[in-house]
C-alpha positions as MATLAB code, in Angstrom:
seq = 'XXXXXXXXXXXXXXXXXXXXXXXXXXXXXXXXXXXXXXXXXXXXXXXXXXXXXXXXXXXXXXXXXXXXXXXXXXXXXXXXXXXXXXXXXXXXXXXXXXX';
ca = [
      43.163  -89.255   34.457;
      46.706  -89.196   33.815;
      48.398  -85.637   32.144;
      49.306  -88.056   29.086;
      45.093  -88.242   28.758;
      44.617  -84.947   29.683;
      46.441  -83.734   27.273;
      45.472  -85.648   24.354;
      41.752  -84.922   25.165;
      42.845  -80.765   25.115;
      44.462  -81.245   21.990;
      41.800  -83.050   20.886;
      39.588  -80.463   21.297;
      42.057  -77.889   19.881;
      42.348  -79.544   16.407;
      38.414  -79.443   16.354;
      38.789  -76.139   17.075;
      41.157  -74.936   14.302;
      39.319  -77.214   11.649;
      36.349  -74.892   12.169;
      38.453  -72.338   10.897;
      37.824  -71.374    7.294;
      40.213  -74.064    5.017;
      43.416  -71.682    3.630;
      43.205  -69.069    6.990;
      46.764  -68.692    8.068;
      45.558  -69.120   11.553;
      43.749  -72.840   10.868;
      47.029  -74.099    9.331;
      49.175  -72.852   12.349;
      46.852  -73.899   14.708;
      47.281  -77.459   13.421;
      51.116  -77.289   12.923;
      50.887  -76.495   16.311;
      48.364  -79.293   17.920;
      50.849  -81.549   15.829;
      53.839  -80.439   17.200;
      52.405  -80.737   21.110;
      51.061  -84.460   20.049;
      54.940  -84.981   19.104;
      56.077  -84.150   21.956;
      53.365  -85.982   24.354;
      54.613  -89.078   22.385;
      58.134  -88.422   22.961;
      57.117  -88.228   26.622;
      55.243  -91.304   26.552;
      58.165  -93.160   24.809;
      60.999  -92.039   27.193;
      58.336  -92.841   30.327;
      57.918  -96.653   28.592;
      61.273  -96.846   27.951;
      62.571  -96.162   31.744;
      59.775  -98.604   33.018;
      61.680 -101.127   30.645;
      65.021 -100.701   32.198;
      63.762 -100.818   35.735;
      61.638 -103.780   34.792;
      63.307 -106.315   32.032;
      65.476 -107.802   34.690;
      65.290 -106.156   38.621;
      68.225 -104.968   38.345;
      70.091 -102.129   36.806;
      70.518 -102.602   33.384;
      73.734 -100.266   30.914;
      71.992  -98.445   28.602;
      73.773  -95.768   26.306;
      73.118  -92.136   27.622;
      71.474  -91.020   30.769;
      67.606  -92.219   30.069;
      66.593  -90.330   33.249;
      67.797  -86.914   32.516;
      65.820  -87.845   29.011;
      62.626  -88.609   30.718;
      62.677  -85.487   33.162;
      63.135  -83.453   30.033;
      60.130  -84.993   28.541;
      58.116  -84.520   31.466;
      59.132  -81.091   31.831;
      57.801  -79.910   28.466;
      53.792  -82.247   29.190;
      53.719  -80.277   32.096;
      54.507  -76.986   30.008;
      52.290  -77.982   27.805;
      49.526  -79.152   30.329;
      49.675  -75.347   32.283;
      48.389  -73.952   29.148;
      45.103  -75.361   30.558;
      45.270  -74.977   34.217;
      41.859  -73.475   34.054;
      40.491  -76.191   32.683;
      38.085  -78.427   35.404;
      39.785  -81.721   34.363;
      43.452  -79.937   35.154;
      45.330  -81.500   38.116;
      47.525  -78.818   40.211;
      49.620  -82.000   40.998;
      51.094  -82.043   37.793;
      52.467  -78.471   38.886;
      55.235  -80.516   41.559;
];
C-alpha cells in the first residue's frame, strides 16, 4: 500500500465519519471542509509525483522545464506525510513514510 492509498482509504473513512454527524452541526460541515481540503492536497501530491516521472521519462534525458519541479514535489510530499502521521496508530500506517 502506497501513503497515496493510505491516505485516501483514512479519509475515506473520515468523511463517513462526519456524515454521521447530525446535517447543519458546525462540526459535520468542518469536518468535511477539512477531509476536502487533505484530498486537495493528496492530489496535488499525486500530480507533482506524475509530473516528475514525466520529465525523467518523456525522453532519458534531462528535459527544461519552467521552475524547480523537484523542490515542488518534496513540498508535496512533505505535507502526505503530515497528513499521513495523523494516523500513525493506525495498523495499515507505514513508519517508512516517517524518512
Amino acid at each position: 500500500m502506497t501513503i497515496v492509498e493510505f491516505l485516501k482509504a483514512r479519509l475515506d473513512e473520515d468523511e463517513r465519519a462526519s456524515k454521521a454527524v447530525p446535517v447543519g452541526s458546525r462540526g459535520r460541515e468542518r469536518a468535511l471542509a477539512e477531509v476536502a481540503a487533505k484530498r486537495k492536497i493528496v492530489q496535488g501530491y499525486t500530480e507533482a509525483h506524475t509530473a516528475s516521472m514525466r520529465i525523467l521519462d518523456d525522453s532519458g534525458a534531462a528535459v527544461k522545464v519552467k521552475g524547480d519541479p523537484w523542490s515542488e514535489l518534496l513540498a508535496w510530499r512533505l505535507a502526505v506525510k503530515y497528513l499521513a502521521a495523523v494516523y500513525r496508530g493506525h495498523p495499515l500506517y507505514d513508519p517508512t513514510w516517517e524518512d
